[in-house]
N, C-alpha and C positions, 0 to 999 in steps of 0.2 A: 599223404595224410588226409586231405580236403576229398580224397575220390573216398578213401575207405568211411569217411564221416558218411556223406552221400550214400553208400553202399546201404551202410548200415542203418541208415535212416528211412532209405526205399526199403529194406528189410522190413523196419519194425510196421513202415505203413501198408505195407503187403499182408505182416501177419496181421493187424485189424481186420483188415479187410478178408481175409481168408476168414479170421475169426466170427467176425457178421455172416461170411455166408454160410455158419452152419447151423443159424437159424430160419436164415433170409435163401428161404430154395434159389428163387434167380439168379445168386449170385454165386459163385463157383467156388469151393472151400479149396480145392486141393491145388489148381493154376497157382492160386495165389500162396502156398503156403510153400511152394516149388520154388517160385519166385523169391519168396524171402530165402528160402536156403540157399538158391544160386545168389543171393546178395551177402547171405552171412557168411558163406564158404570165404569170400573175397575179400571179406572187411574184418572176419571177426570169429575167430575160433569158441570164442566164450560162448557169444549168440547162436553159433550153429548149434555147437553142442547142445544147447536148450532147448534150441526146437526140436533137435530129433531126439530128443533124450524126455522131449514132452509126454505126457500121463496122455494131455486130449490129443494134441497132434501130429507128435511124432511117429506113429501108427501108419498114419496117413500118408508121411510122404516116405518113409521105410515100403510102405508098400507096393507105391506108385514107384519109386526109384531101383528098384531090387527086382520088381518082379511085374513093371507097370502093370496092377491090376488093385482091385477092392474088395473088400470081402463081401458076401453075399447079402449080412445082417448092414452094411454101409449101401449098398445099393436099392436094398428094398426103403432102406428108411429115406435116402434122398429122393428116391420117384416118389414114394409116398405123399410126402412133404413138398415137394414140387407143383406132383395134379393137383394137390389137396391147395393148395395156395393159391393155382393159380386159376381151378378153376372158382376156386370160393370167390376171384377177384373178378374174373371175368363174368359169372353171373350175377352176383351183389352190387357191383361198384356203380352200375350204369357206365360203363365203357362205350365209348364208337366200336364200331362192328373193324374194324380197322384195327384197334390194339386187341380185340378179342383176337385178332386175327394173328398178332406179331404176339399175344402170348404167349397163344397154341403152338406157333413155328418154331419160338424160344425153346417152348416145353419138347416138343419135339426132337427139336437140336439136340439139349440136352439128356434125353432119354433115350438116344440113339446113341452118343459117345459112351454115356454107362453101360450102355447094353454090351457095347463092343470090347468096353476091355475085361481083362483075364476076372471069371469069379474068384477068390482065394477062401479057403477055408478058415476060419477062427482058430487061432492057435491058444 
C-alpha cells in the first residue's frame, strides 16, 4: 500500500515537472512524462489511464512508447524553443563564458537525441 502511495506520488511529481518542461526548453517534457507512466502503471490504473488518455500528453508518450519517435511539428517546436531560450540567455544574461559553455553543450545534447529518433507523421 505505502510503495503504491509513493509510486503514485513520484508519478504526479514527474508529471509537474514534465508539465514545466514544455514551456521551460532545458527541461525534458517526455523522460519525465515516461516516468510518470512507469509510476502510474504500478500504483494506479485510474492515473495511467489519464495520462495516456491526456488531450496535451498523452500524444507524447503514445508516441515515444509504440513507436519511440516525435512527430516532425514536436521536434521543430522544441529545437526551436530551445536555441531560442537558450541563446536569448546566453547572450542577455551576462553569463561566465563557462555556462555559455555548458548551455550550448546542454543544447547540443539535446538537439542531437531529437534528431536521432524516429520523425512520425501527424495523424
Amino acid at each position: 500500500m505505502l510503495n503504491k502511495w509513493l509510486l503514485a506520488t513520484a508519478g504526479v511529481l514527474a508529471t509537474v515537472v514534465g508539465t514545466i518542461g514544455i514551456v521551460v526548453p532545458i527541461l525534458p517534457t517526455t523522460p519525465f512524462l515516461l516516468l510518470a507512466a512507469a509510476c502510474f502503471v504500478r500504483s494506479s490504473d485510474t492515473l495511467y489511464g489519464w495520462l495516456t488518455s491526456n488531450r496535451l500528453f498523452g500524444g507524447f508518450i503514445r508516441n515515444y512508447r509504440e513507436q519511440r519517435g516525435v512527430t516532425v511539428r514536436a521536434k521543430i517546436t522544441a529545437l526551436a524553443l530551445l536555441w531560442g531560450v537558450i541563446g536569448y540567455t546566453a547572450l542577455t544574461a551576462g553569463a561566465a563564458t563557462w555556462l555559455r559553455i555548458l548551455l550550448a553543450a546542454v543544447a547540443l545534447g539535446v538537439t542531437a537525441h531529437l534528431l536521432r529518433l524516429k520523425s512520425l507523421s501527424r495523424k
